[in-house]
LUMFISE-216756 format. One line per 10 residues: number of its first residue (from 1); their letters; for each residue x, y, z of C-alpha. Coordinates in nm, 2 decimals. Last residue first. Layout:
NUM	A	X Y Z; ...
//
This chain:
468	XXXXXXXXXX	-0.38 8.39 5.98; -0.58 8.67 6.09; -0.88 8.50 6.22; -0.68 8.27 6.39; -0.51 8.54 6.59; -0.80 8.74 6.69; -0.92 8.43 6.83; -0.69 8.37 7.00; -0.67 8.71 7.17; -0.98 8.63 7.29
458	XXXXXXXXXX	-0.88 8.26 7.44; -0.61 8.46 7.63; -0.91 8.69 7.79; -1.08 8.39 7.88; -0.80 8.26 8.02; -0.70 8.59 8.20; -1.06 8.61 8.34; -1.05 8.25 8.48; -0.74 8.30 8.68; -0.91 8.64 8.81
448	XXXXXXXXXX	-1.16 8.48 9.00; -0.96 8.22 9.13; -0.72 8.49 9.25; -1.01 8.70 9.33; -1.15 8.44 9.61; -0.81 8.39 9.75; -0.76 8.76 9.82; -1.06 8.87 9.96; -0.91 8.80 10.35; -0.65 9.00 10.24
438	XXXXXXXXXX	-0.84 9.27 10.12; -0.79 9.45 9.81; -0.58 9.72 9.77; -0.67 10.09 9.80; -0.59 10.31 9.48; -0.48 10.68 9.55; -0.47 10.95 9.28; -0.23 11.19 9.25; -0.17 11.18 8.83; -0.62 11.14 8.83
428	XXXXXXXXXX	-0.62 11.48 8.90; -0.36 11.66 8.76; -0.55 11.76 8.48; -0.79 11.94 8.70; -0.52 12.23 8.78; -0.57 12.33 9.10; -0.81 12.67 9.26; -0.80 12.71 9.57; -1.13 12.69 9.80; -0.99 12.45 10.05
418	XXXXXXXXXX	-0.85 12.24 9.72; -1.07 12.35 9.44; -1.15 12.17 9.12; -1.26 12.35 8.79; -1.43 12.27 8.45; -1.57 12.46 8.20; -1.75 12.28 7.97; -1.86 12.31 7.60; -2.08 12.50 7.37; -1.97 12.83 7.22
408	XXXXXXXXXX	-1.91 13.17 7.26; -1.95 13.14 7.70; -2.04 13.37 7.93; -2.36 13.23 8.08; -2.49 12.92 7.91; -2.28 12.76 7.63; -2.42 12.40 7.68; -2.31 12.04 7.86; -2.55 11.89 8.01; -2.61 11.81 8.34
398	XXXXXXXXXX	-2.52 11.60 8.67; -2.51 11.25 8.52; -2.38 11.02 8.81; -2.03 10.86 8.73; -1.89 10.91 9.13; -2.19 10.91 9.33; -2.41 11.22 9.40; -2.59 11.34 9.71; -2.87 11.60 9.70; -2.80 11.94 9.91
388	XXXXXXXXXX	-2.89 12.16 9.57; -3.08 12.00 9.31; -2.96 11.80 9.04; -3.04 11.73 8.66; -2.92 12.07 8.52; -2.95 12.17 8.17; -2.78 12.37 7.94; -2.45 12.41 8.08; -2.16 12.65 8.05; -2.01 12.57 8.42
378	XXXXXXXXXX	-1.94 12.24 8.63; -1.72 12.31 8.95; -1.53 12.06 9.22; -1.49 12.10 9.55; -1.23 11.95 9.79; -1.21 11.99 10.15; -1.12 11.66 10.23; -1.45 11.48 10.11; -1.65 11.63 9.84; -1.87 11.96 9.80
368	XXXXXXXXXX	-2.02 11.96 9.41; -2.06 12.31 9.27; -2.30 12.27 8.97; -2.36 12.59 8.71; -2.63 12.72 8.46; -2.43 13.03 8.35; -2.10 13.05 8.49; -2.11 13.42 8.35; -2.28 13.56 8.68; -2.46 13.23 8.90
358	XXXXXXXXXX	-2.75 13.01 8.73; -2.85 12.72 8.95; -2.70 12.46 9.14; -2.54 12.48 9.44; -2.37 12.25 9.71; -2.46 11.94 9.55; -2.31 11.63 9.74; -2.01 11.43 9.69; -1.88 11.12 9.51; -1.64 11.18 9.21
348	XXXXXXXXXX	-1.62 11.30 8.86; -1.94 11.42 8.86; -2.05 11.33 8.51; -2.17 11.59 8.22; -2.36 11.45 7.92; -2.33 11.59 7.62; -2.64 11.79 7.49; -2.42 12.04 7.33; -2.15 11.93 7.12; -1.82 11.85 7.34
338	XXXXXXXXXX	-1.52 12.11 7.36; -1.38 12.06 7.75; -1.23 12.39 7.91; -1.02 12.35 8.21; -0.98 12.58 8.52; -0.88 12.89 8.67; -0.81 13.02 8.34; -0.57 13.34 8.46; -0.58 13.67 8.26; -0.50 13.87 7.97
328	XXXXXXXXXX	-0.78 14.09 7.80; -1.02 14.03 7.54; -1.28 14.09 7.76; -1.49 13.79 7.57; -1.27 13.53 7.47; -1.02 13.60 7.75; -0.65 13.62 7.67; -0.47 13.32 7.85; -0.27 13.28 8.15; -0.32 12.84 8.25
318	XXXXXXXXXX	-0.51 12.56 8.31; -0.61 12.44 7.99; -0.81 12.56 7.71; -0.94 12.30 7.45; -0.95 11.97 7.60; -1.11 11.69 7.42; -1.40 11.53 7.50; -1.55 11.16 7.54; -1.66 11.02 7.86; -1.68 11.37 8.03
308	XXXXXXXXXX	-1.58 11.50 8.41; -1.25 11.37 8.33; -0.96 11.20 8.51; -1.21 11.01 8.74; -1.16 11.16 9.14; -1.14 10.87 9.41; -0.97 10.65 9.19; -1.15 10.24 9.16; -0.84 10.08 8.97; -0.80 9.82 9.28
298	XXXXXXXXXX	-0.51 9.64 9.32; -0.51 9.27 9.37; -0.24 9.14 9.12; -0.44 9.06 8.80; -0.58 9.49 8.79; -0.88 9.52 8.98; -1.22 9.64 8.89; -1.52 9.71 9.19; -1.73 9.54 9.39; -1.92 9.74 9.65
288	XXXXXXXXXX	-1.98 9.45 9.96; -2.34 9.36 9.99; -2.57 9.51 10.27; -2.55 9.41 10.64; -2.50 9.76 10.79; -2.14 9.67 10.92; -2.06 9.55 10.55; -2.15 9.24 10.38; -1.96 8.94 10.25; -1.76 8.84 9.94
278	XXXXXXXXXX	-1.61 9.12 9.72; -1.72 9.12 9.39; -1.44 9.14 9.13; -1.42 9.30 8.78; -1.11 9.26 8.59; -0.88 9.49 8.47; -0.55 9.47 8.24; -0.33 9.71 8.13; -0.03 9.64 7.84; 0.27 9.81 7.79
268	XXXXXXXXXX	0.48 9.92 7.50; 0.29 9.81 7.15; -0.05 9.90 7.32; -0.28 9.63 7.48; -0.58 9.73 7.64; -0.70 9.41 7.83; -1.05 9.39 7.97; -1.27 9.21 8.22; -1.62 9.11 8.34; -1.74 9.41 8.13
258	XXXXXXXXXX	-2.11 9.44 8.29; -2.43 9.43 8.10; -2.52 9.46 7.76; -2.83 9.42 7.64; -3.17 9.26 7.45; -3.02 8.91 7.32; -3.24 8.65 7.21; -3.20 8.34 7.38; -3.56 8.36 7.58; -3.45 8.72 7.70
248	XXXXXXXXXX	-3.09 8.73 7.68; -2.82 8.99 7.89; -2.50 8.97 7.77; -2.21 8.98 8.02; -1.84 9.14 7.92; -1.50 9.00 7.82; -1.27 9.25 7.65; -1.01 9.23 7.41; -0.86 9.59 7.32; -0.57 9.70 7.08
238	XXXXXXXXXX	-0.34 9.94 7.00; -0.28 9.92 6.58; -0.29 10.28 6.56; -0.22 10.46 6.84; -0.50 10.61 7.16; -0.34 10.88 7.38; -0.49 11.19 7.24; -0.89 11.13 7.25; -0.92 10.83 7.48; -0.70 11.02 7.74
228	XXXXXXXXXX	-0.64 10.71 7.98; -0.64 10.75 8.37; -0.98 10.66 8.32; -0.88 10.28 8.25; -1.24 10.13 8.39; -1.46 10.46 8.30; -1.31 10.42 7.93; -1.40 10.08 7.94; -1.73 10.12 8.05; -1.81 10.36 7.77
218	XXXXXXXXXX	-1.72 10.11 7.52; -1.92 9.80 7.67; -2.23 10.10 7.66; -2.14 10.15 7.27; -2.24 9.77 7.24; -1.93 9.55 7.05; -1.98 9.47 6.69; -1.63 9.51 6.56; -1.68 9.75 6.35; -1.85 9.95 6.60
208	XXXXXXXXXX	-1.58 9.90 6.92; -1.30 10.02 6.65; -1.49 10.33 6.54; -1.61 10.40 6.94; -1.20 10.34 7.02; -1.05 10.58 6.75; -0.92 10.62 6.40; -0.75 10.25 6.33; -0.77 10.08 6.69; -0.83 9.75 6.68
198	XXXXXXXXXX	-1.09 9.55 6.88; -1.15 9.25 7.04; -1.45 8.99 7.20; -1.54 8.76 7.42; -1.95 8.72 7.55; -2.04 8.59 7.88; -2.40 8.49 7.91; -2.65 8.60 8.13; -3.06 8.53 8.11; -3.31 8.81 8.18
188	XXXXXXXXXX	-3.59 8.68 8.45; -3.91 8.72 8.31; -4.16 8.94 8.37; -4.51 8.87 8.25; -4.81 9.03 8.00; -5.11 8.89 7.90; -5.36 8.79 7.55; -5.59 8.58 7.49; -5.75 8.50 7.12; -6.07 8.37 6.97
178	XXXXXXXXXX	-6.21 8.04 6.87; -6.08 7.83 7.09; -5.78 8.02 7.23; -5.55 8.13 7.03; -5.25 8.26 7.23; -5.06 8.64 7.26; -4.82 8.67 7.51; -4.62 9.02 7.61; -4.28 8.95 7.76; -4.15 9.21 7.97
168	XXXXXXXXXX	-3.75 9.20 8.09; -3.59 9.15 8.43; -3.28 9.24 8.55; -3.41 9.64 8.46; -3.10 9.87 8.43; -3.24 10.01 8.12; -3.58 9.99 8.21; -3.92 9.80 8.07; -3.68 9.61 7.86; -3.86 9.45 7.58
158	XXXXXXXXXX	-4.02 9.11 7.46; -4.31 9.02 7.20; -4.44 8.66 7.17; -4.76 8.55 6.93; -4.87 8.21 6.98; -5.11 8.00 6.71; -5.19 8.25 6.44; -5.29 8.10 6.06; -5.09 8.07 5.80; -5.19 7.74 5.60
148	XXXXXXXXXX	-4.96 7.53 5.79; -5.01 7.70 6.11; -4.84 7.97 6.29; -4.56 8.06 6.55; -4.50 8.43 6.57; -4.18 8.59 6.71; -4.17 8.99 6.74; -3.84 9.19 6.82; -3.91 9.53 7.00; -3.75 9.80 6.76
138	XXXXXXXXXX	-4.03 10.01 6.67; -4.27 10.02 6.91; -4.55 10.19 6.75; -4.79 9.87 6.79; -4.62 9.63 6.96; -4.64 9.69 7.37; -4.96 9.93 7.37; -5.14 9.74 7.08; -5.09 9.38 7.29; -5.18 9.56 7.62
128	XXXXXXXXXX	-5.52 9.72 7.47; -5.67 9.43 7.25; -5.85 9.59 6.95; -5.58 9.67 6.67; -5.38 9.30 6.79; -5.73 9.08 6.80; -5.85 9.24 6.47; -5.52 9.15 6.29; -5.56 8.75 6.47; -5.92 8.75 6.29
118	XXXXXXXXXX	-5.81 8.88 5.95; -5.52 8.60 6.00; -5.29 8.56 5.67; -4.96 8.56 5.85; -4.58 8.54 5.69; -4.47 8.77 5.98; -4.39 9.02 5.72; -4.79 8.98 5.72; -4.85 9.06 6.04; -4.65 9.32 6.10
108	XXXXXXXXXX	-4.85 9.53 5.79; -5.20 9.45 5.92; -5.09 9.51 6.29; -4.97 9.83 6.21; -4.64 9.90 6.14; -4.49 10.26 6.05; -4.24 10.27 6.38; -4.11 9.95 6.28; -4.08 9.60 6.48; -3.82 9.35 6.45
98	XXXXXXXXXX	-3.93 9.04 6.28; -3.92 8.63 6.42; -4.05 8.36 6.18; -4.19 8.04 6.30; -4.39 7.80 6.15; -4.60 7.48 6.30; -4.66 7.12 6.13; -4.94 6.91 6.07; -4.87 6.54 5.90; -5.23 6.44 5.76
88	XXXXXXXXXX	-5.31 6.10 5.94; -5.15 5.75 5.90; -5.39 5.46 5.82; -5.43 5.56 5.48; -5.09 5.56 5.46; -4.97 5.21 5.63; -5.25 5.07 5.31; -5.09 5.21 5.04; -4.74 5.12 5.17; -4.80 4.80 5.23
78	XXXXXXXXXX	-5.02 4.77 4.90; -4.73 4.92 4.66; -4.80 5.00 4.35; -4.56 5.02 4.05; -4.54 5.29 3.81; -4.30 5.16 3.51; -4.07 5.32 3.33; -3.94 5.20 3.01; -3.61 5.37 2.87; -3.54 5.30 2.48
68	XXXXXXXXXX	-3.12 5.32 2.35; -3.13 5.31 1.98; -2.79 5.11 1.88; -2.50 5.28 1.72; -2.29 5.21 2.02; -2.37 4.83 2.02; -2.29 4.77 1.66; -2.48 4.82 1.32; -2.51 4.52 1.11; -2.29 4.52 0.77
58	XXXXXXXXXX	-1.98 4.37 0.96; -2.14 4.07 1.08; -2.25 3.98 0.69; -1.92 4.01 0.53; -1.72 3.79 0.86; -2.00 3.51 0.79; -1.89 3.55 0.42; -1.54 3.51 0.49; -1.62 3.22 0.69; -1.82 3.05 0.38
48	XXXXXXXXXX	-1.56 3.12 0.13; -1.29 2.97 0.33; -1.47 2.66 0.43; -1.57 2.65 0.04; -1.21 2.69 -0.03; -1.07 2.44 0.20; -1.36 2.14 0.09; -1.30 2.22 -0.25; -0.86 2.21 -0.25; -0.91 1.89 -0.02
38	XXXXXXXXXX	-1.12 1.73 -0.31; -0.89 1.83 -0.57; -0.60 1.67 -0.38; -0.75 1.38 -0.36; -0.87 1.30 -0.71; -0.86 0.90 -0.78; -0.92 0.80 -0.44; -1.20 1.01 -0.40; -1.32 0.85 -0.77; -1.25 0.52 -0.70
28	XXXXXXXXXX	-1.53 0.55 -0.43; -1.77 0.65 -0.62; -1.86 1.03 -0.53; -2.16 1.19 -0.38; -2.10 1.57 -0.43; -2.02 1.74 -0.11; -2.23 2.05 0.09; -2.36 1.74 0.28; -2.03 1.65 0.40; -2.13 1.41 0.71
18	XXXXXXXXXX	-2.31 1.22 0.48; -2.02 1.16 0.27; -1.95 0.87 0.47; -1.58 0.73 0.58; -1.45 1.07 0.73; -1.14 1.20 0.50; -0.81 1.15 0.66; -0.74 0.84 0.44; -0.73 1.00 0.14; -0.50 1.26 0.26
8	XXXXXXXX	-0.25 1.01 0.35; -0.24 0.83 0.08; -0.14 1.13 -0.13; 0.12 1.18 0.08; 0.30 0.89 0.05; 0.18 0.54 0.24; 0.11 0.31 -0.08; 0.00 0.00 0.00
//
């Protein structure tokens, strides 16, 4: 048998044709006789036929070109069908808070309020103590709580009856059934302890303002460091962190209350002062006077204050000067303070009124007797608020200042007598005595003053960190 190539081939084929149907039934000789030709067929239509699989795949358009179709579907749920008809409607209440305005009326209030209550409107026009504390009152913050669909449920108001008032007023105004009730109570004000700084760029009520601290916390701090000329010995760039009380009416602030301390920090030295109330009573049982201290016990309370002004600036001195008015040469017995008229004048230390009245070219004038023979004179004003033989403490508001008597313009004349001799005021607060604080006090201001210095540390932090 021949075993050559050829043979080989033949061989290879499967025995039935069957399993070729694309093949021609062949005689047997005949495969035998044309091998080659028949592998050369079966190769090319193999060939042919995958090349025209590969024609047809490429003539259908692929995944990318495909149309892209989104169904969506709505499907119910009965679980959650059913759980919300068992539920009820959710009801909910709103709450906005305004500030009153001297135009409102209750109409106008109401609505900024984000009301639509006829009846509520009528209630507020018609009810005496809720008109009286909201109507007119511009400033007072309101706080409304309504419905979903606007109607009034509670209506809050609250205000300081007085300045120096612990207590504020909170005015309450309720549906009930279908009508409304209305009453007014006092409430205990709330104290927190706020931290805050200030830079000097032009002067201390600029600095104070921009950085959001009460014009009362800036008038304390010029009566705590009164040896301080606020109008000539302020720099640029000096700076003051200060710790004072807040006083809140249901979390909503209404003043300022006392500085609890302060730092005033130039590039040379730095003063501190923190406030201390003594414990214990005196001989005639009533609280200890508390008073500001400086970290190591000494008290900053001065029995005269350096000016009889907060704010002023001195424009004649004690000294020889021509007079305004008789143009001729003579002593000033005193100090002249330029301030607008209406200032308020300040007895610069405790005493009582000895006069006060109009005298000669003093014009409306207040001699205040103090201890140790010393007297003190307030000249030029425009209105007196003492009467003779009535006792003052040291920061009362005597007057105002004016340009009464012989005077070309408004501002204060000043004077302080020693046994009826005239001394130069500005010399004043240069001779005055501090007292320290009691031993047996000591321990309580230490911790006292511990926590003031961190508080005041964590202000200056602040400052810091908002800088970097």
């Amino acid at each position: 048998m021949n075993n050559g190539p050829d043979t080989a081939r033949t061989t290879s084929l499967p025995p039935h044709t069957s399993s070729l149907p694309f093949l021609p039934s062949l005689p047997t000789p005949a495969r035998k006789r044309y091998p080659k030709r028949i592998s050369a067929a079966v190769a090319a239509i193999l060939l042919g036929g995958g090349g025209g699989a590969f024609a047809v795949a490429t003539l259908a358009p692929g995944p990318d070109q495909m149309a892209v179709q989104q169904i969506f579907e709505t499907i119910e749920s009965r679980y959650a069908q059913a759980a919300g008809e068992a539920l009820p409607a959710p009801n909910f209440s709103l709450y906005r808070t305004e500030t009153v305005r001297s135009a409102d009326t209750a109409d106008s209030l109401l609505r900024r309020l984000g009301l639509d209550d006829l009846a509520a409107a009528d209630f507020l026009r018609g009810d005496a103590s809720a008109h009286a504390a909201i109507i007119g009152r511009a400033g007072r913050s309101v706080t409304a709580e309504s419905t979903q669909d606007h109607h009034l449920v509670r209506l809050t108001a609250r205000w300081l009856a007085d300045a120096e008032d612990r207590d504020f007023q909170r005015l309450v105004v309720e549906r009930d059934g279908d009508g409304f009730k209305s009453w007014v109570e006092a409430v205990p004000l709330s104290v927190t302890s706020r931290l805050a700084t200030a830079t000097i760029r032009t002067s201390l009520l600029a600095a104070t303002d921009d950085a959001n601290i009460p014009d009362s916390i800036a008038t304390q701090i010029v009566d705590i460091f009164d040896d301080v000329d606020f109008s000539s010995d302020l720099r640029r760039g000096d700076r003051f962190n200060v710790v004072y009380e807040t006083l809140e009416a249901d979390g909503e602030p209404l003043r300022a209350g006392r500085v609890l301390s302060v730092e005033f920090a130039t590039r040379s030295k730095s003063r501190q002062a923190i406030w201390f109330q003594p414990p214990g009573t005196d001989d005639a049982g009533k609280a200890l006077a508390g008073g500001y201290y400086t970290p190591a016990g000494q008290s900053l309370h001065r029995t005269f204050l350096a000016s009889p002004m907060e704010f002023s600036r001195v424009t004649s001195g004690f000294r020889m000067r021509e007079h305004p008015i008789a143009k001729t040469w003579r002593a000033h017995l005193g100090v002249d303070y330029g301030a607008p008229t209406g200032t308020p004048v300040r007895s610069v230390a405790d005493g009582t009124i000895d006069f006060a009245g109009v005298q000669n070219g003093y014009g409306n004038v207040i001699y205040i007797k103090h201890r140790n023979n010393t007297s003190t004179v307030y000249a030029h004003l425009s209105k007196i608020s003492v009467k003779t033989d009535q006792a003052v403490s040291q920061g009362d508001n005597i007057g105002l200042v004016g340009s009464s008597g012989w005077a070309t313009g408004p501002h204060l004349h000043f004077e302080f007598r020693v046994d009826g001799v005239h001394q130069d005021p500005l010399t004043i607060a240069e001779r005055n005595d501090t007292v320290p604080l009691a031993t047996a006090a000591k321990p309580a201001f230490l911790k006292v003053a511990s926590m003031m210095r961190m508080q005041l540390a964590a202000a200056e932090a602040t400052v810091q960190a908002s800088a970097e």
